[in-house]
CHARMM-style PDB file with segment names, atoms N, HN, CA, C and O in Angstrom:
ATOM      1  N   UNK     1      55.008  50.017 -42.307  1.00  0.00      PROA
ATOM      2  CA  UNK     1      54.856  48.597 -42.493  1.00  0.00      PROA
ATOM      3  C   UNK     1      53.388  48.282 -42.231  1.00  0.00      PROA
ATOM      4  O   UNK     1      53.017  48.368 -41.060  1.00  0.00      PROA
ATOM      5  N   UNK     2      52.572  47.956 -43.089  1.00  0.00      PROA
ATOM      6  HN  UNK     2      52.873  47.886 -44.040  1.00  0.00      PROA
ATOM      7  CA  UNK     2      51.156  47.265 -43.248  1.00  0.00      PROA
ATOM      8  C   UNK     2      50.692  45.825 -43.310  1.00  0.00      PROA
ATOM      9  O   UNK     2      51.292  45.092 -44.096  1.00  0.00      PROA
ATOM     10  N   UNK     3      49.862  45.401 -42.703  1.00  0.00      PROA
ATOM     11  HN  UNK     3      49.375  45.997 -42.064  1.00  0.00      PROA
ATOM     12  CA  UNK     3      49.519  43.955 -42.963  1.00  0.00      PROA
ATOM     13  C   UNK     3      48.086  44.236 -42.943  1.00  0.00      PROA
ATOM     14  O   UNK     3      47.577  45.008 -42.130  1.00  0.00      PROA
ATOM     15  N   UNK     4      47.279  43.448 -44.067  1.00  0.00      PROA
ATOM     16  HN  UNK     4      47.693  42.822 -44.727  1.00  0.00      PROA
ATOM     17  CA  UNK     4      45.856  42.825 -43.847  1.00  0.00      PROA
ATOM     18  C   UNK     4      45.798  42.125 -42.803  1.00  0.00      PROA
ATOM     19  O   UNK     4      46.652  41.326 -42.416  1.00  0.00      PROA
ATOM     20  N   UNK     5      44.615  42.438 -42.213  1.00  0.00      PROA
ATOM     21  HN  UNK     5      43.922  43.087 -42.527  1.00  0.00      PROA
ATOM     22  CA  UNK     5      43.978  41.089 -41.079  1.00  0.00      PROA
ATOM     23  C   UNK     5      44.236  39.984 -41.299  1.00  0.00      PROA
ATOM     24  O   UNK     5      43.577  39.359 -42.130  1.00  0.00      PROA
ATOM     25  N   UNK     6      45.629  39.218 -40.383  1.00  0.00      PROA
ATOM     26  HN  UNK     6      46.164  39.726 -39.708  1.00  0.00      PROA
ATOM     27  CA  UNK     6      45.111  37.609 -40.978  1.00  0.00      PROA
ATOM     28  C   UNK     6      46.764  37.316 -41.713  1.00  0.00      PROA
ATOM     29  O   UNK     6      47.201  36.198 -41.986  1.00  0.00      PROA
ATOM     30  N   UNK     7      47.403  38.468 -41.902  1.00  0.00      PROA
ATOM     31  HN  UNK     7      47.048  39.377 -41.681  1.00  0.00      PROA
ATOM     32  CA  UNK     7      48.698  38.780 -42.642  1.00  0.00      PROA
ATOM     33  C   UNK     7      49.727  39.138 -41.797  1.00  0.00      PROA
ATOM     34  O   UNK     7      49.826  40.143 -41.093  1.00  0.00      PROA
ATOM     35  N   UNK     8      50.550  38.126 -41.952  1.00  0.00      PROA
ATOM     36  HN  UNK     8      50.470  37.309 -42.524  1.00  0.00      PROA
ATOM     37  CA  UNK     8      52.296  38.945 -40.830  1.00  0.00      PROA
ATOM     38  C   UNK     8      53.063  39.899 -42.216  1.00  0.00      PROA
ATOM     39  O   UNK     8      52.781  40.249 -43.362  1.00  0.00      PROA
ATOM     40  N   UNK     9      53.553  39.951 -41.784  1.00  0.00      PROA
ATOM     41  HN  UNK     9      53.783  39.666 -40.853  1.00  0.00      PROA
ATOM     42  CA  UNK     9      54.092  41.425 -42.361  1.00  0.00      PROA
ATOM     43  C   UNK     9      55.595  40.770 -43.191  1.00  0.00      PROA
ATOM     44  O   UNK     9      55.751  39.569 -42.973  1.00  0.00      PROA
ATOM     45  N   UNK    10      56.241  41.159 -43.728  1.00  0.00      PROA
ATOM     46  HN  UNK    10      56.114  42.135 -43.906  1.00  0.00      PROA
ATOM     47  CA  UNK    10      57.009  41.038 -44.562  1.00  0.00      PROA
ATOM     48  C   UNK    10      58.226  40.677 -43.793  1.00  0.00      PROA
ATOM     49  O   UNK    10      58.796  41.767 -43.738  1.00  0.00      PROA
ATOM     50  N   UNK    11      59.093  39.706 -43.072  1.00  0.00      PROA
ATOM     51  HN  UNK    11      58.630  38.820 -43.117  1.00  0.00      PROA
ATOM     52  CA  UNK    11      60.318  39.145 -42.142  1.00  0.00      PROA
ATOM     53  C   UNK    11      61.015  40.504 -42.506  1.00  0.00      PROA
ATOM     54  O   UNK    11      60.407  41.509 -42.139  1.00  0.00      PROA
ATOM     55  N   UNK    12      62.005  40.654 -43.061  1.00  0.00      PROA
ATOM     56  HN  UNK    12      62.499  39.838 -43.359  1.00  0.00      PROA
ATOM     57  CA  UNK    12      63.111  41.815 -44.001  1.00  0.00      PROA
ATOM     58  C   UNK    12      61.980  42.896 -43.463  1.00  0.00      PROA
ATOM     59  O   UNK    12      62.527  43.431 -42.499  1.00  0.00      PROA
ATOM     60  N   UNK    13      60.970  43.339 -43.588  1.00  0.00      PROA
ATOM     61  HN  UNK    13      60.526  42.904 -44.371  1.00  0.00      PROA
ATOM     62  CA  UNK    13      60.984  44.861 -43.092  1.00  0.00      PROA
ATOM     63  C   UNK    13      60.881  44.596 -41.651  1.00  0.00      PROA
ATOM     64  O   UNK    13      61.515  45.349 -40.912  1.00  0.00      PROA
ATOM     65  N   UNK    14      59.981  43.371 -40.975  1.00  0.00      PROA
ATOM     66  HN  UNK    14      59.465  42.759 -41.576  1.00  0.00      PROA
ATOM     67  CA  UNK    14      60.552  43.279 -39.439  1.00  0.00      PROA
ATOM     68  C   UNK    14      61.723  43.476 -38.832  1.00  0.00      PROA
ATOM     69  O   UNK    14      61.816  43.958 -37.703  1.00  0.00      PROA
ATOM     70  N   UNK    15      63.104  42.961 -39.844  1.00  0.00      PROA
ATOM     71  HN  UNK    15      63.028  42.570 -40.761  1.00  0.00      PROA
ATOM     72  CA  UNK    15      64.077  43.048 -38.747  1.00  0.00      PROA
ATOM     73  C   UNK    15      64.795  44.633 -39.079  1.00  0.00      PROA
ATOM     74  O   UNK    15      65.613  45.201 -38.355  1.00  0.00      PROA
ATOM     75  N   UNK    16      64.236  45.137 -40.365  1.00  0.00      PROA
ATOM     76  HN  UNK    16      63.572  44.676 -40.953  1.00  0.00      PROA
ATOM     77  CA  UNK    16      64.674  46.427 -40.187  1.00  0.00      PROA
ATOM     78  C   UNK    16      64.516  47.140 -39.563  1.00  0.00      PROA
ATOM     79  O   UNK    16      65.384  47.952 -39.245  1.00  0.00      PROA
ATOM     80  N   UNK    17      62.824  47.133 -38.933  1.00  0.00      PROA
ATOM     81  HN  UNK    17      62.119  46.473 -39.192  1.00  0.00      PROA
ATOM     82  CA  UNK    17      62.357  48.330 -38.391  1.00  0.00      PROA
ATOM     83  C   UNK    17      62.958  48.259 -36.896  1.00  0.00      PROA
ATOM     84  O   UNK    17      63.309  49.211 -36.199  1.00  0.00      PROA
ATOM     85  N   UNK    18      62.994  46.407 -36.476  1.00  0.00      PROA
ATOM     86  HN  UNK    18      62.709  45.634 -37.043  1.00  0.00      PROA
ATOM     87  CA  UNK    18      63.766  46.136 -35.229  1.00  0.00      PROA
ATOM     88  C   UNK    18      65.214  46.635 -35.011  1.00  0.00      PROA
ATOM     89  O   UNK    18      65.590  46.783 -33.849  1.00  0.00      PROA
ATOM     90  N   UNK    19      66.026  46.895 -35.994  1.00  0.00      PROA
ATOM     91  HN  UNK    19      65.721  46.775 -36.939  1.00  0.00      PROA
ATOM     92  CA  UNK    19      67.203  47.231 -35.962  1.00  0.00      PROA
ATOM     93  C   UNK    19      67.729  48.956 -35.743  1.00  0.00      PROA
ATOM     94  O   UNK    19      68.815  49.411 -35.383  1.00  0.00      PROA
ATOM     95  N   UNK    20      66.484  49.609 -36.121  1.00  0.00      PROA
ATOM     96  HN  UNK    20      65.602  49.240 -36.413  1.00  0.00      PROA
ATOM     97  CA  UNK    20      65.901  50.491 -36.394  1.00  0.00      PROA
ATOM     98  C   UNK    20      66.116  51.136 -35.427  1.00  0.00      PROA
ATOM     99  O   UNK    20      66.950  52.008 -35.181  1.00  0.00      PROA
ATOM    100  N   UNK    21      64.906  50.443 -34.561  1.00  0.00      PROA
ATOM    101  HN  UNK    21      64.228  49.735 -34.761  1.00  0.00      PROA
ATOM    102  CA  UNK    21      64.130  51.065 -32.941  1.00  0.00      PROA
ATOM    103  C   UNK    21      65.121  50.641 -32.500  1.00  0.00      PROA
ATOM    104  O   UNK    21      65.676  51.628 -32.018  1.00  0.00      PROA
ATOM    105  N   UNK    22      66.182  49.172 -32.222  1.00  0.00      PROA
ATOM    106  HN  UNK    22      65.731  48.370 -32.613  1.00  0.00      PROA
ATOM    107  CA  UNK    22      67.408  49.594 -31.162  1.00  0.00      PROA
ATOM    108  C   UNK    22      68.109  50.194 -31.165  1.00  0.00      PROA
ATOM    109  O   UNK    22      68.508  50.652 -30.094  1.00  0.00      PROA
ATOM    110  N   UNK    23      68.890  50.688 -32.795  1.00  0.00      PROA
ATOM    111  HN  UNK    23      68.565  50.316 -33.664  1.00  0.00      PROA
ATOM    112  CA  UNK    23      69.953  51.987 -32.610  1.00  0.00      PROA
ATOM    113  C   UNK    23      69.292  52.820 -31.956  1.00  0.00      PROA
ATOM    114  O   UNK    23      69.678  53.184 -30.846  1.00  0.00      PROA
ATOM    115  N   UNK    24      67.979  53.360 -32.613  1.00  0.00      PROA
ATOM    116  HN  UNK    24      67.665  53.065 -33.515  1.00  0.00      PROA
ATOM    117  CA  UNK    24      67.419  54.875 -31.837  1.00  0.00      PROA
ATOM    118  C   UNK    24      67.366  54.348 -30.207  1.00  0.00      PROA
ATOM    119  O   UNK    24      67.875  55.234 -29.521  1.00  0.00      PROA
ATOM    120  N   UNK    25      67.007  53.428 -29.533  1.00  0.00      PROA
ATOM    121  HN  UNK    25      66.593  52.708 -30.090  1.00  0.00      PROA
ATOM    122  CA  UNK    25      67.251  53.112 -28.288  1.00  0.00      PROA
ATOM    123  C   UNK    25      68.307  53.087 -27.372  1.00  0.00      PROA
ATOM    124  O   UNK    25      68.495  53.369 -26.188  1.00  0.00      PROA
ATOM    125  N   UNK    26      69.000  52.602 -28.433  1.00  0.00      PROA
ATOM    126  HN  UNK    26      68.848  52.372 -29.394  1.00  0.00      PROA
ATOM    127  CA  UNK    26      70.844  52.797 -27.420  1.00  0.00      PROA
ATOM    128  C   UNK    26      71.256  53.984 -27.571  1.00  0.00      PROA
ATOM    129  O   UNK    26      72.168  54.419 -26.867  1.00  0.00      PROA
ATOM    130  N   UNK    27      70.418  55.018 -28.897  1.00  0.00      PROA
ATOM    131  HN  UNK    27      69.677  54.665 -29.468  1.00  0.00      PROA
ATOM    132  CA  UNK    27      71.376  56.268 -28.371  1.00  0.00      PROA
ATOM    133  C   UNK    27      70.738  57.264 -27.543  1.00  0.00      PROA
ATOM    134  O   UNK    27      71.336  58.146 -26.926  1.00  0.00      PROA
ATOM    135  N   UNK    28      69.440  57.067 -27.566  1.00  0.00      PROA
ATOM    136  HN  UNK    28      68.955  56.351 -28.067  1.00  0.00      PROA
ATOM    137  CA  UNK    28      68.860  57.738 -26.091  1.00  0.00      PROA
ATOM    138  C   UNK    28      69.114  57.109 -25.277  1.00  0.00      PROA
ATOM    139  O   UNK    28      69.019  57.851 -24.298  1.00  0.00      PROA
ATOM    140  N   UNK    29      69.492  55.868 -24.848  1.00  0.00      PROA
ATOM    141  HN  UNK    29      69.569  55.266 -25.642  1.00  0.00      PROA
ATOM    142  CA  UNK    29      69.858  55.467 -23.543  1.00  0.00      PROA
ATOM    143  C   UNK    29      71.257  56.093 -23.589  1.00  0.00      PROA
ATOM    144  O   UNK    29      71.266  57.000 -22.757  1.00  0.00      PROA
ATOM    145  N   UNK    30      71.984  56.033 -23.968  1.00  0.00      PROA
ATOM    146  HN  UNK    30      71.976  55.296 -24.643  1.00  0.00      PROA
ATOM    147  CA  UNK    30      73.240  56.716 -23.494  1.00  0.00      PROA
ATOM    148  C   UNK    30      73.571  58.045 -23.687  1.00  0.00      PROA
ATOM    149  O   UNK    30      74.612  58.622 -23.373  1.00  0.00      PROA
ATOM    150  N   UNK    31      72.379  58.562 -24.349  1.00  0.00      PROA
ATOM    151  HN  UNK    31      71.533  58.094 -24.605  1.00  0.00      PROA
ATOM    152  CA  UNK    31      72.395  59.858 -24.242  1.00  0.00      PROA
ATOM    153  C   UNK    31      71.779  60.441 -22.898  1.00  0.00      PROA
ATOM    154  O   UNK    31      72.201  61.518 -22.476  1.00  0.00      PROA
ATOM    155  N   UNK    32      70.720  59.698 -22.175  1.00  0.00      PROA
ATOM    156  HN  UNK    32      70.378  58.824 -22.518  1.00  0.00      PROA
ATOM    157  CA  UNK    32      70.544  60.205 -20.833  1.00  0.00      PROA
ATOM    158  C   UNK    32      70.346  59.738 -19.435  1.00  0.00      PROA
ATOM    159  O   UNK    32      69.875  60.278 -18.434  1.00  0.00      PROA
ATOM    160  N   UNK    33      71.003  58.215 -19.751  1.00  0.00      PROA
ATOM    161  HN  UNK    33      71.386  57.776 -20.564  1.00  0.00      PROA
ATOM    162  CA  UNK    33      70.875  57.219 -18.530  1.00  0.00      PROA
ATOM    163  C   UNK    33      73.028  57.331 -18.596  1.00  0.00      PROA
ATOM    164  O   UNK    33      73.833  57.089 -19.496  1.00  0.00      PROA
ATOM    165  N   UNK    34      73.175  57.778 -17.243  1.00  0.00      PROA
ATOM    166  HN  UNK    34      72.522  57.974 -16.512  1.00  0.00      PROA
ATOM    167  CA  UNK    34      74.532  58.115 -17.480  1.00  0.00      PROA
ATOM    168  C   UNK    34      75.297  56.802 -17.023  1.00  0.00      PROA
ATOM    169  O   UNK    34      76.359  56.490 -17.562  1.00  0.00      PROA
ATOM    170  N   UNK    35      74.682  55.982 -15.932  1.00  0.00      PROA
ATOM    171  HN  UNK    35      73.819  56.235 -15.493  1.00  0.00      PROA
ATOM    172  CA  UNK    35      75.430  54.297 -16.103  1.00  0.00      PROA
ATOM    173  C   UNK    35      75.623  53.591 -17.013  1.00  0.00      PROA
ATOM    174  O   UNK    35      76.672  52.950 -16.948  1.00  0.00      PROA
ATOM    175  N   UNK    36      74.817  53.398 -18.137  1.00  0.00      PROA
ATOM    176  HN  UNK    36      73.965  53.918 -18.189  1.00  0.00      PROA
ATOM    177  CA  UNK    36      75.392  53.407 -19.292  1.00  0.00      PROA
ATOM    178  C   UNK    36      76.378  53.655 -20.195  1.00  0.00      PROA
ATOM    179  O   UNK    36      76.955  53.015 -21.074  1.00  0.00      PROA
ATOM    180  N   UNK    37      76.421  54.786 -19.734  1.00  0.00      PROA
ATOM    181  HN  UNK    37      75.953  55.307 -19.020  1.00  0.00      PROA
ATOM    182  CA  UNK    37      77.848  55.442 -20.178  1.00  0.00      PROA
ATOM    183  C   UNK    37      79.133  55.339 -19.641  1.00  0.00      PROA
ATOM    184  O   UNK    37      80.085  56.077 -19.893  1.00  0.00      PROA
ATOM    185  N   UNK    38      79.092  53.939 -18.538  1.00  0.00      PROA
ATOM    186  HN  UNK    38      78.318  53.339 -18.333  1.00  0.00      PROA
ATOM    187  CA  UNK    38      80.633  53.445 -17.904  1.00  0.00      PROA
ATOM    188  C   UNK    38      81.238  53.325 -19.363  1.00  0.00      PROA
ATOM    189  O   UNK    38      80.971  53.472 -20.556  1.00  0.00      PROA
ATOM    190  N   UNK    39      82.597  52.828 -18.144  1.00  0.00      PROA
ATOM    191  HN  UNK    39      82.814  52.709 -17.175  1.00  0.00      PROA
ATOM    192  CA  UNK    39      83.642  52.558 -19.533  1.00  0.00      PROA
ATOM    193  C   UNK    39      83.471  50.863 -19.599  1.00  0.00      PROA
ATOM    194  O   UNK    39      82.828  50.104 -18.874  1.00  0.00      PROA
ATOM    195  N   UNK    40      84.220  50.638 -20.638  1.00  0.00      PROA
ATOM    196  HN  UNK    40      84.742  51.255 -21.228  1.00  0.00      PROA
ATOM    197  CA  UNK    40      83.754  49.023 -21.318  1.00  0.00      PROA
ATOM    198  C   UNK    40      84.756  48.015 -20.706  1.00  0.00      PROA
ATOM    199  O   UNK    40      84.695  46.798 -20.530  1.00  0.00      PROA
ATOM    200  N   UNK    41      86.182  49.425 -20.307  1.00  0.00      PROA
ATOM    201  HN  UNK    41      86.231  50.414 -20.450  1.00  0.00      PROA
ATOM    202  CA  UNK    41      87.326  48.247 -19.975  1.00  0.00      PROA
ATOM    203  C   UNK    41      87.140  48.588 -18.427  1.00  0.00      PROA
ATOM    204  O   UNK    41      86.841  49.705 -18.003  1.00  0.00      PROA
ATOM    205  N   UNK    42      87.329  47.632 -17.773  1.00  0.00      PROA
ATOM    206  HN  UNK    42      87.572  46.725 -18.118  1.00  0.00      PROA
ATOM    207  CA  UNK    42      87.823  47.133 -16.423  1.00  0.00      PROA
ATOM    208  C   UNK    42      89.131  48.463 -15.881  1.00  0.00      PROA
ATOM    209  O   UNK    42      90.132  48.687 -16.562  1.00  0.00      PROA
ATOM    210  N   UNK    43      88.950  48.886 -15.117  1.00  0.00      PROA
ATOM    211  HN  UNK    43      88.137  48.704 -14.564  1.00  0.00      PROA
ATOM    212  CA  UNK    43      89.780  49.879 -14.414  1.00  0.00      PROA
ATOM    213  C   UNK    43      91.057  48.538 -13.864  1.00  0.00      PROA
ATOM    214  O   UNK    43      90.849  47.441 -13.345  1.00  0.00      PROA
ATOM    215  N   UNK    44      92.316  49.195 -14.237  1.00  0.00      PROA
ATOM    216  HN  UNK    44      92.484  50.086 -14.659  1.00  0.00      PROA
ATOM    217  CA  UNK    44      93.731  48.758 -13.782  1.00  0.00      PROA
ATOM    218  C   UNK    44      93.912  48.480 -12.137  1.00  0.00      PROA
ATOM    219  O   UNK    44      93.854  49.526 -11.491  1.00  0.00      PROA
ATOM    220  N   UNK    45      94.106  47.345 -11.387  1.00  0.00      PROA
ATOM    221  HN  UNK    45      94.153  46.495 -11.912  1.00  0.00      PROA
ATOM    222  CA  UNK    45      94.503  47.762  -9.788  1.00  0.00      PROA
ATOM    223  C   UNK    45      95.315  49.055  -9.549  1.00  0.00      PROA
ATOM    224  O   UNK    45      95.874  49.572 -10.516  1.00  0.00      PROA
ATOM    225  N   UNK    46      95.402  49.530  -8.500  1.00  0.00      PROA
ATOM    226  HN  UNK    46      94.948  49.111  -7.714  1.00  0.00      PROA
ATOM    227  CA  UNK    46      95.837  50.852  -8.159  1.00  0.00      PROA
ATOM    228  C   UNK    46      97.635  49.940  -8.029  1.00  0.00      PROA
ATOM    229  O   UNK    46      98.585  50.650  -8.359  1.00  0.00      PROA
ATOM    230  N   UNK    47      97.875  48.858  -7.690  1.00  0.00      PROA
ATOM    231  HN  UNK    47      97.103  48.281  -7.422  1.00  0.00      PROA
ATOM    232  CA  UNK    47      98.993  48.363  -6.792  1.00  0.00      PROA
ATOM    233  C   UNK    47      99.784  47.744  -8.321  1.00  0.00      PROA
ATOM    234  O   UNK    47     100.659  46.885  -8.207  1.00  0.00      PROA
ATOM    235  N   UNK    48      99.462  48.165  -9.437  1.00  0.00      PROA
ATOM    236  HN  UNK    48      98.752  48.862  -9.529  1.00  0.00      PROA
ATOM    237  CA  UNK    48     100.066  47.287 -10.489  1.00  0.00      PROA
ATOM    238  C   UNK    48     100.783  48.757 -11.060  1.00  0.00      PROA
ATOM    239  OT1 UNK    48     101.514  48.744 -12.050  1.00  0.00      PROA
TER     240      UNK     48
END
């Protein structure tokens, strides 16, 4: 992605490249930050 001095860059390739860099971000984060890698649901009481 290129811009002249003075030039923003094209919106549509911004949010691609943004969409981009967070997949590749969430999957190294959960590939080596292991809190991340809880579970999503809420653990059951032990007494239910």
């Amino acid at each position: 992605m290129h811009a002249q001095a003075g030039e923003k860059p094209e919106h549509k390739k911004l949010v691609e490249v943004s969409f981009r860099l967070a997949e590749a971000f969430q999957a190294g984060n959960l590939e080596f930050n292991t809190a991340a890698r809880a579970p999503t649901q809420k653990p059951k009481p032990a007494w239910t």
